[in-house]
NUKOLLUM-505849 format. One record per residue (C-alpha): residue in one letter; x, y, z negated; residue number from 1. Coordinates in pm, 1 decimal, always signed. Example, Ala and Ser with C-alpha at 12.3 -4.5 7.8 and 13.67 -1.06 7.14 Angstrom:
# NUKOLLUM-505849
 rest        x        y        z  nr
    a  +1230.0   -450.0   -780.0   1
    s  +1367.0   -106.0   -714.0   2
# end
This chain:
# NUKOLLUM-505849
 rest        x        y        z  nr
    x  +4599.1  -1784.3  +1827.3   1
    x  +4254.6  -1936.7  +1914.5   2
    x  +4414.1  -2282.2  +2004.7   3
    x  +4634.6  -2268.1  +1681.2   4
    x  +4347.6  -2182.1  +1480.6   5
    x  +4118.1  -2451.3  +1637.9   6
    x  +4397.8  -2715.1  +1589.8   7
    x  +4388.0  -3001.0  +1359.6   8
    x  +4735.2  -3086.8  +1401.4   9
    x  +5023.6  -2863.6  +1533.3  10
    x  +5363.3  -3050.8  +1696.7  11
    x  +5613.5  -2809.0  +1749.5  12
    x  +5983.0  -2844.5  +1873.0  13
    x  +6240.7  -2569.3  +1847.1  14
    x  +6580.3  -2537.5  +1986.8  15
    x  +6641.0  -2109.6  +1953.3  16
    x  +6436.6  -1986.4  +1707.8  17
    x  +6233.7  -2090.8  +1392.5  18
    x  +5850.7  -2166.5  +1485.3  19
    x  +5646.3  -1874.8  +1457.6  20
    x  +5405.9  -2019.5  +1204.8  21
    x  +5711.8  -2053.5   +950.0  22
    x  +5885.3  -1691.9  +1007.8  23
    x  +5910.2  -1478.7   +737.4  24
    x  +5821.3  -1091.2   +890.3  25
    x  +6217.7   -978.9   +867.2  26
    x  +6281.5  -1286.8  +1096.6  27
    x  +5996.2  -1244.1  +1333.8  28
    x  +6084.1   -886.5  +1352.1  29
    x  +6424.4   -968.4  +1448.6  30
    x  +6319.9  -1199.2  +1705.3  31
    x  +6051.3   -975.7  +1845.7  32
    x  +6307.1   -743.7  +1887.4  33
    x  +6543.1   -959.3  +2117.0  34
    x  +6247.3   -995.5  +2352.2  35
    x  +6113.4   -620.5  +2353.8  36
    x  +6418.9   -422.6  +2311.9  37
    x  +6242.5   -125.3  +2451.3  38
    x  +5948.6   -176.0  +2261.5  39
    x  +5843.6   +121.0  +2038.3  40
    x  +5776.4    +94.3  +1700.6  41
    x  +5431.8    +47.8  +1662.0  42
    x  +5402.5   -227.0  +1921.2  43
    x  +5684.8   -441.4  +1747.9  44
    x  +5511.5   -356.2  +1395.6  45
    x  +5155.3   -492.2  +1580.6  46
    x  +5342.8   -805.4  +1714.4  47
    x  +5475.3   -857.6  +1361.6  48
    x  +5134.8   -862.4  +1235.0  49
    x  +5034.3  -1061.8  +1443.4  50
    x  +5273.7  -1372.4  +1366.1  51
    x  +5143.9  -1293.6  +1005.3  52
    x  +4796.8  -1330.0  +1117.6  53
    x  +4901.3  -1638.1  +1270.2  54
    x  +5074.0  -1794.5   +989.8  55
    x  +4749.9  -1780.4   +766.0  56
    x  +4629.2  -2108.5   +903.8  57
    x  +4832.3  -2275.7   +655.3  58
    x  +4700.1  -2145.6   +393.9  59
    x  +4308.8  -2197.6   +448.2  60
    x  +4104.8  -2433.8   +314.8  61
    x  +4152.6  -2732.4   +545.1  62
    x  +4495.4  -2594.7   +736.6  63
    x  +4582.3  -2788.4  +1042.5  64
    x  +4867.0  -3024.9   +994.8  65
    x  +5191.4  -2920.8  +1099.3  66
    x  +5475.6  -3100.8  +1227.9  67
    x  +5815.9  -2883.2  +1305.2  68
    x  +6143.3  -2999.1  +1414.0  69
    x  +6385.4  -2729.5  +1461.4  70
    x  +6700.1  -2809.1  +1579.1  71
    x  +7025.8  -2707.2  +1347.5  72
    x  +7145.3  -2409.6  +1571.2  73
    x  +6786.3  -2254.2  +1474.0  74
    x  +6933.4  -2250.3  +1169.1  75
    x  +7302.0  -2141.1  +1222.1  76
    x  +7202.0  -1802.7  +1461.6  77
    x  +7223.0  -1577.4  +1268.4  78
    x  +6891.5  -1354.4  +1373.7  79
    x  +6865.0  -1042.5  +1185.0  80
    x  +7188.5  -1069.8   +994.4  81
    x  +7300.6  -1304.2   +671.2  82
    x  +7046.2  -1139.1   +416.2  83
    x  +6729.7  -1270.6   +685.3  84
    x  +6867.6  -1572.5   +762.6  85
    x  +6864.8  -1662.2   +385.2  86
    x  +6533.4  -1512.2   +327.3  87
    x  +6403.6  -1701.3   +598.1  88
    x  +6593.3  -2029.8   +521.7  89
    x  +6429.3  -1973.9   +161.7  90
    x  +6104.1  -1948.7   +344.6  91
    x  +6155.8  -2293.6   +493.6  92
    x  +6222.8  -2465.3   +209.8  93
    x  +5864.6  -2383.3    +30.6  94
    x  +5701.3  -2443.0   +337.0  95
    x  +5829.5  -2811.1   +346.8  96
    x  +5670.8  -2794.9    -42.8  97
    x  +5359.8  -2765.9   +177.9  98
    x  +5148.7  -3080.5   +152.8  99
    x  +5014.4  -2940.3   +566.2 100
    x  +5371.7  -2951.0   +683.9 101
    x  +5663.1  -3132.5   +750.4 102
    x  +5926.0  -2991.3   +852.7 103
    x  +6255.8  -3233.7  +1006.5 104
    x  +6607.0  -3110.3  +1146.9 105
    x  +6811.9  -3237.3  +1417.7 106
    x  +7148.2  -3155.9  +1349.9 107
    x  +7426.6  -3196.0  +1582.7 108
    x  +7596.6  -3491.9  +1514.9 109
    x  +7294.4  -3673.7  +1724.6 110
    x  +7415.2  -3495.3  +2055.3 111
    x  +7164.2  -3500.9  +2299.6 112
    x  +6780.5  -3582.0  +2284.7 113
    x  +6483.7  -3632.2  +2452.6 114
    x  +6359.8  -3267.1  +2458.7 115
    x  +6671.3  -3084.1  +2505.0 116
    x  +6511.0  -2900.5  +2787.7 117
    x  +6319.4  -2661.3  +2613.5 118
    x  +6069.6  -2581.0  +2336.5 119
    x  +5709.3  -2667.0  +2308.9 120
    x  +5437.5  -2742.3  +2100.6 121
    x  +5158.1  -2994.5  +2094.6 122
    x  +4827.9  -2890.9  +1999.9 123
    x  +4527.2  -3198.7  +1866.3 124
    x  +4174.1  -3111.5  +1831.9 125
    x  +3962.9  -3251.6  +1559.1 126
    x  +3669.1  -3284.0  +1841.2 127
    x  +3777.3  -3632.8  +1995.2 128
    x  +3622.7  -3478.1  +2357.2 129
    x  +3864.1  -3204.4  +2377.4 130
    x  +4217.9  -3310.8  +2500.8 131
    x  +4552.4  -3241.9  +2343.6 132
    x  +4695.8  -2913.4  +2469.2 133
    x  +5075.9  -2882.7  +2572.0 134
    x  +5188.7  -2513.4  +2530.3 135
    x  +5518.0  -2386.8  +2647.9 136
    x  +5607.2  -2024.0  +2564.2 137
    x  +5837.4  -1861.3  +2811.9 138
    x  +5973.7  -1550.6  +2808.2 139
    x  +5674.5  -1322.1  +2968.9 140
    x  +5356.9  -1569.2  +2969.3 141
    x  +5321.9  -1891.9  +2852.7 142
    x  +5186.2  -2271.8  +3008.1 143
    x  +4906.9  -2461.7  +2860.5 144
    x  +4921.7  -2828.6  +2992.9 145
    x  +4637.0  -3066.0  +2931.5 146
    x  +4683.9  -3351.4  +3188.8 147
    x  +4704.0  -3673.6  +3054.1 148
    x  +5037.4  -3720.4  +3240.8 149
    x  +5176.9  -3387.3  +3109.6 150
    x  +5071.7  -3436.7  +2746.0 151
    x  +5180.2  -3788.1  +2744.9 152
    x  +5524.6  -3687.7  +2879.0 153
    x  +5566.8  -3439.3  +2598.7 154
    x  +5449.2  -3692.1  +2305.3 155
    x  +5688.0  -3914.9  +2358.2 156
    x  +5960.8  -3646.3  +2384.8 157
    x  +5818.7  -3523.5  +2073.2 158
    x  +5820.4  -3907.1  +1907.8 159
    x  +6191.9  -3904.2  +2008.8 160
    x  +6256.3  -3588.4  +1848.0 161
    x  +6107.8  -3689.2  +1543.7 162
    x  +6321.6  -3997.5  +1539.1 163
    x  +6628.0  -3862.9  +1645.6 164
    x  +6604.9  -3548.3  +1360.0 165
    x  +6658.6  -3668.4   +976.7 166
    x  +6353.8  -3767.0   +798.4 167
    x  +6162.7  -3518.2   +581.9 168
    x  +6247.2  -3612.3   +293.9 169
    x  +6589.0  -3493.5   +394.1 170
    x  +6535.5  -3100.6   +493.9 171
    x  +6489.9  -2979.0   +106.4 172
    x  +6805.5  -3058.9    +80.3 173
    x  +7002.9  -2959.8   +435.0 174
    x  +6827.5  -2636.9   +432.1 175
    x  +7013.1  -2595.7    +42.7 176
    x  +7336.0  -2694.0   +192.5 177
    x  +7297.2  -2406.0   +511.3 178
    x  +7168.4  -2180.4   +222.5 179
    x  +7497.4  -2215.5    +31.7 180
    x  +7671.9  -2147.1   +352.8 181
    x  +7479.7  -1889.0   +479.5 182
    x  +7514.5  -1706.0    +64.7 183
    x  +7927.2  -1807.7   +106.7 184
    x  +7886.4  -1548.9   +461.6 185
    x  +7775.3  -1247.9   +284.7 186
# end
């Protein structure tokens, strides 16, 4: 949360789920609960709360910039059922309102790309001294990476990704299409 809070700009990829900072509490509850099964209640309601914490960032004055591309099966898994999936897709669409984010979708039909091996997120400092931060969740810690090597590796996967997904402009209107779909499920 520090680093995320610190952040001038955010660079996230996404290949399971939809990025933390952009899930609605049904969704994040949903996914919380795929990782911590045997979690009671009050820890999964704490973890919940805390992805809300998170998310306020983008709302402050002076939010970081962020930068999301999710890959289309984000958006086809159906986490939490039909009714969260269109909350959430709902959710995305006002976010990409958001003059802080953009938001851009690989779909399938551009088969394989340059960060197919995982997700990750790229973290820029407004303090020129302080390097960019590579952070890779896994399923009980998490890496930070700040050598130039690593960091460089991961920006240009992340420049391919942003390339390879449709342009901005473009997710209003996929995320109505997979809205109409997800609506024609229920």
């Amino acid at each position: 949360m520090g680093l995320e809070a610190a952040a001038s700009l955010i660079r996230t990829y996404e290949i399971q789920f939809v990025p933390g900072l952009l899930q609605t509490p049904e969704y994040a509850r949903a996914v919380i609960l795929l990782g911590h099964s045997g979690a009671d209640a009050a820890e999964i309601d704490r973890r919940v709360e805390l992805r809300n914490q998170r998310q306020m960032i983008l709302n402050r004055p002076e939010p970081p910039q962020l930068w999301a591309v999710i890959d289309e099966a984000v958006l086809r898994r159906p986490i939490g059922g039909v009714e969260v999936m269109r909350k959430q897709i709902d959710a995305l669409i006002e976010a990409s309102k958001l003059p802080n984010v953009r938001l851009q979708i690989i779909p399938f039909n551009a088969g394989g790309h340059a960060a197919a091996g995982g997700p990750f997120a790229i973290l820029r400092f407004p303090e020129s001294e302080l390097p960019d931060v590579v952070y890779v969740e896994q399923l009980t810690s998490a890496i930070y990476l700040d050598k130039r090597d690593d960091v460089d590796h991961y920006a240009i996967a992340m420049e391919r990704v942003c390339i390879d997904a449709e342009p901005p402009s473009h997710t209003p209107d996929i995320l109505e299409k997979l809205l109409n779909e997800v609506g024609r499920l229920s």
